[in-house]
C-alpha positions in Angstrom: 200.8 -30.1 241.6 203.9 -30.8 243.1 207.3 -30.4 241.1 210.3 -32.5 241.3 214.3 -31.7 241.3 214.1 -31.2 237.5 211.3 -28.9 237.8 208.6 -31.5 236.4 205.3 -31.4 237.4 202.8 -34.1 238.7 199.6 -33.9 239.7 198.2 -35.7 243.6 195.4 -36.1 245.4 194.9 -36.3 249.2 192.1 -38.3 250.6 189.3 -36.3 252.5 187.0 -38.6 253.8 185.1 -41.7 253.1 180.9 -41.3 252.6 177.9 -43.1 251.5 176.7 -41.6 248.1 174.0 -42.1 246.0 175.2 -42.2 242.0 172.9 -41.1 239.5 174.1 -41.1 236.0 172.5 -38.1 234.0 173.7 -37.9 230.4 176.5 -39.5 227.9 178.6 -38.6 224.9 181.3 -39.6 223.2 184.5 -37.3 221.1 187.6 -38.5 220.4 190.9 -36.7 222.1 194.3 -37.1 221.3 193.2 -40.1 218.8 191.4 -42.0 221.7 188.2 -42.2 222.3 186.7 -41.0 225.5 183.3 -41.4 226.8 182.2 -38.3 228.9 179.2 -39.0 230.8 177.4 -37.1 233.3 176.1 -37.5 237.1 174.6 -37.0 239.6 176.1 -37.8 243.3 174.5 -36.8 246.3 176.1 -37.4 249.8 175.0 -36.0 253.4 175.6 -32.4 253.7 178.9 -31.4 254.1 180.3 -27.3 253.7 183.7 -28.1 252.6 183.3 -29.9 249.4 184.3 -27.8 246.5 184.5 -28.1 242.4 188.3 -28.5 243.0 187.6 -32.1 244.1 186.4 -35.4 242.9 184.9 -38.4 244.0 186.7 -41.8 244.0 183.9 -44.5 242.9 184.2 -48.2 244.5 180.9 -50.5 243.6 182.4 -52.7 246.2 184.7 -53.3 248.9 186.4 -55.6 246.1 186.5 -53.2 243.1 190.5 -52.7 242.3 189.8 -49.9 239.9 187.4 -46.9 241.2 185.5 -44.8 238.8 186.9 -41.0 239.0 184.3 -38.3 239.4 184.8 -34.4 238.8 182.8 -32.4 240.5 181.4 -29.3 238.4 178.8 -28.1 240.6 177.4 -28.4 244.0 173.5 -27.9 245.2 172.0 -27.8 248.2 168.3 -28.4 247.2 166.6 -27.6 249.8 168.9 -25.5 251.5 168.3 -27.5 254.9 171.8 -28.5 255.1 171.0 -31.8 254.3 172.1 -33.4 251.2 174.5 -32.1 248.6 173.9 -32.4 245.1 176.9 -32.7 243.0 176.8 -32.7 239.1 179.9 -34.7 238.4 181.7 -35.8 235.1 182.8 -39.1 234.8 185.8 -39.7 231.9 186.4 -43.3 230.6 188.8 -43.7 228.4 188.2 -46.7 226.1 191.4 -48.1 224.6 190.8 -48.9 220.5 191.8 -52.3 220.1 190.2 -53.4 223.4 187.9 -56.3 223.7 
């Protein structure tokens, strides 16, 4: 978070790195919040191994090089599941807010 001069608060992100992953959606629902409704659907991303990803980060989703918009995933969890070092599992939320009115 970083505060300006009248002490309000906004929230940044810093780049990391840039990695192949492998995007497996898990499960799906849908609640309402703050009179929108918001899907909240589950994943599963895996990427090469790597000891410094934490559940204080996300992933930034482009389908393609041409994709304006990425997708934004949390990361809850991380796995290694064979504990070789190899991959990394991350469970990951993905939040889409769908406007009312939109076609």
């Amino acid at each position: 978070m970083v505060a300006d001069a009248e002490g309000t608060t906004t929230e940044t992100w810093t780049d990391l790195d840039t990695v192949w992953a492998h995007v497996d959606p898990v499960s799906a629902r849908e609640l309402f919040q703050a009179g929108q409704p918001e899907e909240r659907i589950s994943h599963q991303i895996t990427i090469r191994w790597r000891a410094d990803v934490t559940a204080k980060m996300r992933f930034l989703f482009f389908a393609t090089a041409a994709t304006a918009t990425p997708r934004i995933f949390l990361i809850h969890t991380m796995l290694d599941p064979d504990e070789g070092h190899r991959e990394l599992d991350c469970m990951c939320e993905e939040i889409v807010t769908i406007l009312v009115g939109a076609t």
